[in-house]
C-alpha positions in Angstrom: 16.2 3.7 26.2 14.9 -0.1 27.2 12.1 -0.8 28.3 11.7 -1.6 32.3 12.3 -5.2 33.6 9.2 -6.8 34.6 10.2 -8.8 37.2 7.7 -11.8 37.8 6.3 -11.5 34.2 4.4 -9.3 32.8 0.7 -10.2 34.7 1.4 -8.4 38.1 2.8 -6.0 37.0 -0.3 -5.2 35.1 -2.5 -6.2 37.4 -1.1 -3.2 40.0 -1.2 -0.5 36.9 -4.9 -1.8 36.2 -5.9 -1.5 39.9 -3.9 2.0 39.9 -5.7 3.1 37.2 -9.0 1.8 38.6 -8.4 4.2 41.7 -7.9 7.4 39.7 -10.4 9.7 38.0 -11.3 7.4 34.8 -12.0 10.7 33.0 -8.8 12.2 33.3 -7.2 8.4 32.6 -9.0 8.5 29.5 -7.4 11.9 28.6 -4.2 11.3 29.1 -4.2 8.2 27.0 -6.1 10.1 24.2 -2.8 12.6 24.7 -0.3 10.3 24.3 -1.8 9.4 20.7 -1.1 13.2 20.0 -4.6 13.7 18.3 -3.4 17.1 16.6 -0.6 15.2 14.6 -3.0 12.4 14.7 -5.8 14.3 12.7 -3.0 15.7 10.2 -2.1 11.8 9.4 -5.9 11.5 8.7 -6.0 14.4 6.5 -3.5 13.1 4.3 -4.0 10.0 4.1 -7.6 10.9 2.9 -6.5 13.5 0.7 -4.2 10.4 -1.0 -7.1 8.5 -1.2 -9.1 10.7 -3.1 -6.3 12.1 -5.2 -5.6 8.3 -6.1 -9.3 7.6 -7.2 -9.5 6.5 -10.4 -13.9 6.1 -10.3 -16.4 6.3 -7.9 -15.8 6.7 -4.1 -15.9 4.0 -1.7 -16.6 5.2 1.6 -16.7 2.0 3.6 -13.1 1.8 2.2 -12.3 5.3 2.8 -14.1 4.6 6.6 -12.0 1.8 7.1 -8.8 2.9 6.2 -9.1 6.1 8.2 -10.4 4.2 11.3 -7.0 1.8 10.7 -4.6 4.7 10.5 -6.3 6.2 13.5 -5.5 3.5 15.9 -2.0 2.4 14.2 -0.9 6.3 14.0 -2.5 6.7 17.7 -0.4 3.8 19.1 2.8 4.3 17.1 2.6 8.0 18.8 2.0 6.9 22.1 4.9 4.4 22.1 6.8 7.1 20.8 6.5 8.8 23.9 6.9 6.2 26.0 10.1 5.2 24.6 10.7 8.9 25.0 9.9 9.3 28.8 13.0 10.4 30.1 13.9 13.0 27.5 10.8 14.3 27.7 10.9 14.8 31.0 14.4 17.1 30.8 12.3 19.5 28.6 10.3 22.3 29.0 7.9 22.1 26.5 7.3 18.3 27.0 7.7 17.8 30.5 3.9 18.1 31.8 2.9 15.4 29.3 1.5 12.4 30.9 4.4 10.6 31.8 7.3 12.4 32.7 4.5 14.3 35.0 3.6 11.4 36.6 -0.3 11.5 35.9 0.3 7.5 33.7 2.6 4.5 34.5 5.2 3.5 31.9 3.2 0.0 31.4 -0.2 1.8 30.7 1.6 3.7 28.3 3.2 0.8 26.3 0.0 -2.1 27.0 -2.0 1.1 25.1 0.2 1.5 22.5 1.0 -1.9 21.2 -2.5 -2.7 21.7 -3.9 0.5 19.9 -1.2 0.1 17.1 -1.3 -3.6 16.8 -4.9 -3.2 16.4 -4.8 -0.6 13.8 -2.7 -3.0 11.6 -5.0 -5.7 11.9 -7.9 -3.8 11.1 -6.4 -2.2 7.8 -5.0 -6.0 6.7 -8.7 -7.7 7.2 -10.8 -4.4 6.1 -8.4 -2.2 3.4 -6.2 -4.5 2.8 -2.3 -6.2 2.8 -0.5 -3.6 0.4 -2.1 -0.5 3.0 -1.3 -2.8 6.2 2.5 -3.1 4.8 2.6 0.7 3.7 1.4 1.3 7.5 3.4 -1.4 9.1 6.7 0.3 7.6 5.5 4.1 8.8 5.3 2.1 12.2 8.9 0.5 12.3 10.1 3.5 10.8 9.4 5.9 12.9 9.9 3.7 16.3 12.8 1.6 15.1 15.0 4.5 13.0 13.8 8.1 14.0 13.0 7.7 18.0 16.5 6.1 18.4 18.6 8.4 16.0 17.1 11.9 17.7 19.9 11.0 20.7 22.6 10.4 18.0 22.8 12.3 14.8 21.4 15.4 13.0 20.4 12.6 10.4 17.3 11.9 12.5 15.3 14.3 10.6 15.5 13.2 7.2 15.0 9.5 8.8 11.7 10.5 10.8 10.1 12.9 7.5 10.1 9.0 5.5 7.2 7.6 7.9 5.9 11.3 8.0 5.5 11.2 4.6 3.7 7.8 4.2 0.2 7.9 5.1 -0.8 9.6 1.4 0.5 6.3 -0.1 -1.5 4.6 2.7 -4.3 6.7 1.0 -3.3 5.8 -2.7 -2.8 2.2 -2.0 -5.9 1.6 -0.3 -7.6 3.5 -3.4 -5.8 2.0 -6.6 -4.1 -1.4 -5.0 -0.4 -0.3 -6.7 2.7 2.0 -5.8 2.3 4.1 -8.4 4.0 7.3 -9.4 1.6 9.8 -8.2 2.0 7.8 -4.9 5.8 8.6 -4.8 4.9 12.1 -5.6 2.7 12.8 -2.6 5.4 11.3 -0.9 8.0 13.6 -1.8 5.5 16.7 -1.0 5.0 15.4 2.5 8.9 14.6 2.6 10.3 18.0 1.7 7.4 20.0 3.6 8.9 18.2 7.0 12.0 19.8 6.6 11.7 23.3 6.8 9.1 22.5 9.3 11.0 20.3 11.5 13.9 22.8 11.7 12.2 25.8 12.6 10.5 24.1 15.6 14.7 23.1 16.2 15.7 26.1 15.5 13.1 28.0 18.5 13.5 25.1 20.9 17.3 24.7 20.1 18.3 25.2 23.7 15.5 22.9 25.1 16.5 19.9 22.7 20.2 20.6 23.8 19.2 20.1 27.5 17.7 16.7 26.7 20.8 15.6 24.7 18.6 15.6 21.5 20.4 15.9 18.6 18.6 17.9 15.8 21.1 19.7 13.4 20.4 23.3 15.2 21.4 21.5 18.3 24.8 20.7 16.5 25.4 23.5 14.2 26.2 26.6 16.4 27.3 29.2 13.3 23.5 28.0 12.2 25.0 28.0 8.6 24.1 24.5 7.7 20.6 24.7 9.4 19.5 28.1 7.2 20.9 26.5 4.1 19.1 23.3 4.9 15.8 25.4 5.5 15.8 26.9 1.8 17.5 24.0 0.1 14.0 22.4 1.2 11.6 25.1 0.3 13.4 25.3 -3.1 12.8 21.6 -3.7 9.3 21.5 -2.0 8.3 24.4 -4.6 10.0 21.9 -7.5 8.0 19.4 -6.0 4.5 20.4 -5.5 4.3 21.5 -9.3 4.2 17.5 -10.5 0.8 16.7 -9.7 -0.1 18.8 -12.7 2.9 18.0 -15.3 1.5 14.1 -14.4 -2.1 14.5 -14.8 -3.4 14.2 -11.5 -4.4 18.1 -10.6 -5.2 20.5 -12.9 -3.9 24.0 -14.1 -5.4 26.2 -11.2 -3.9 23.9 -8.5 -0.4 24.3 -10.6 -1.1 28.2 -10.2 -1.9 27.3 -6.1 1.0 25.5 -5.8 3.7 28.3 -7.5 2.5 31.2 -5.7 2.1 28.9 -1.9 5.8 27.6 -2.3 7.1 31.1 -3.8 5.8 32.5 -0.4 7.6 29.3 1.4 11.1 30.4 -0.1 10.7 33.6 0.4 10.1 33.6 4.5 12.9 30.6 4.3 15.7 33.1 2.2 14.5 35.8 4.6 15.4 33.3 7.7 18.6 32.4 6.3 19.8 36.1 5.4 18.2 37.6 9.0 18.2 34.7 11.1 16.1 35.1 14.4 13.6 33.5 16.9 10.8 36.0 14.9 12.0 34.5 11.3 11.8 30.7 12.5 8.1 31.5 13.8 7.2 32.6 10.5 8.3 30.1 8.9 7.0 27.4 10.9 3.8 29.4 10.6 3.9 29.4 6.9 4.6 25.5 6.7 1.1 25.2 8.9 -0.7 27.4 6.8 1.5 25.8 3.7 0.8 22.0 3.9 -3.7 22.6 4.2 -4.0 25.1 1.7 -1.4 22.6 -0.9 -3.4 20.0 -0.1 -7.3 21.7 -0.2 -5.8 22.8 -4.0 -5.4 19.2 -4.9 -8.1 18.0 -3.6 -10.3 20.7 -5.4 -8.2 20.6 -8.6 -7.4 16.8 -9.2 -7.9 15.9 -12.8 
């Protein structure tokens, strides 16, 4: 998708979406700009970035850092979501469960969208370079291009567009590391992996209950693609398997402790299960649990390594 020609340069065109905007309820404005930011996958971003930070802590707290950071990934994650969407527009708009947002319903112009979201996201990246510093801004910079430059484009082309959208997914606990320690260290790459594999069997389960939606909009998520649902079912356990592999390194490298080990066995045993049990009896009912367990999953893993870090 490209963006629209602006005709004239860029100034009156923004001048008519200002003075739109000026004649509509600035309430309801206001939240349909805080929509477009997503603020429930917006909040999860802020939980895990935290949670890297404080896993990542090698003394005392900062909290101005920890503020700052938070408040940087805020506005970066807000803005990278909201051009997401408008990049997005049209697709959105073939799709049940996306169509009432607020562009494809009409409620926000296209330019309101994308002034708000380079603004909000350029802003974010500023803030975290001057305040946190340049290693988080880059860490954050590259969730950014990520996600807009690899995993928005690829959803219209291949199945491959999950694995390429869980990387930026799984980068705002090494936000949270870096902005605590100042390195790329192992435990970093290891609350990257968590966040990596989680995605997976998350990300297909949505696919798998909105398969027919997805394929009306042209998106091309591996249930879209895989009509036997063979490769999607294998792909669903494969990743609970290595998520359950996964989650148990915090402890073998020193950063949680036994009773987070103990968590994380008996949370990701539960994971496989309901993913062996989709795979053998797949079903609408089967996908909902599982993408049920992977919300439940992902807060209680990281609560247990938050409470248990060595």
């Amino acid at each position: 998708m490209t963006p629209p020609t602006l005709e004239g340069g860029l100034v009156a065109p923004t001048a008519k979406v200002l003075t739109g905007a000026i004649g509509r309820d600035r309430r309801q404005v206001l939240v349909d700009l805080v929509a477009l930011a997503k603020p429930r996958v917006v909040l999860m971003v802020l939980v895990t970035t935290a949670v890297g930070y404080h896993v990542g802590l090698v003394g005392a707290p900062e909290w101005g850092r920890l503020v700052h950071v938070l408040v940087g990934t805020l506005l970066a994650a807000g803005g990278t979501l909201a051009l997401n969407q408008y990049w997005e527009r049209d697709v959105d708009a073939r799709m049940e469960r996306t169509r009432t947002r607020p562009l494809p319903d009409g409620r926000l112009q296209p330019l309101e969208a994308l002034l708000f979201g380079a603004a909000s996201t350029l802003l974010g990246l500023l803030y975290l370079a001057a305040l946190v510093g340049l290693l988080a801004a880059g860490v954050t910079a590259a969730t950014v291009v990520l996600y807009l430059g690899a995993y928005t484009p690829l959803k219209l082309r291949t199945p491959l567009c999950t694995l390429a959208g869980a990387v930026p997914g799984a980068l705002p606990p090494v936000t949270g590391w870096v902005a605590a320690r100042e390195d790329l260290g192992v435990g970093a790459w290891v609350l990257f992996a968590i966040l990596f594999l989680w995605q997976l069997p998350h990300t297909l389960a949505i696919a798998r209950l909105y398969r027919d939606d997805y394929a009306r909009a042209g998106v091309r998520l591996l249930p879209v693609v895989d009509a036997e649902g063979t490769s999607t079912e294998r792909q669903i356990v494969t990743g609970c398997l290595a998520l359950l592999t996964v989650s148990l390194m915090p402890t073998l490298i020193g950063l949680a402790g036994p009773l987070y080990f103990a968590g994380a066995f008996l949370l990701g045993g539960a994971f496989v299960v309901l993913g062996a049990w989709q795979a053998l009896a797949p079903s609408p009912a089967a996908a909902r649990r599982v993408l049920f367990a992977s919300l439940l999953y992902l807060p209680a893993l990281l609560a247990l390594l938050a409470f248990d870090k060595a």
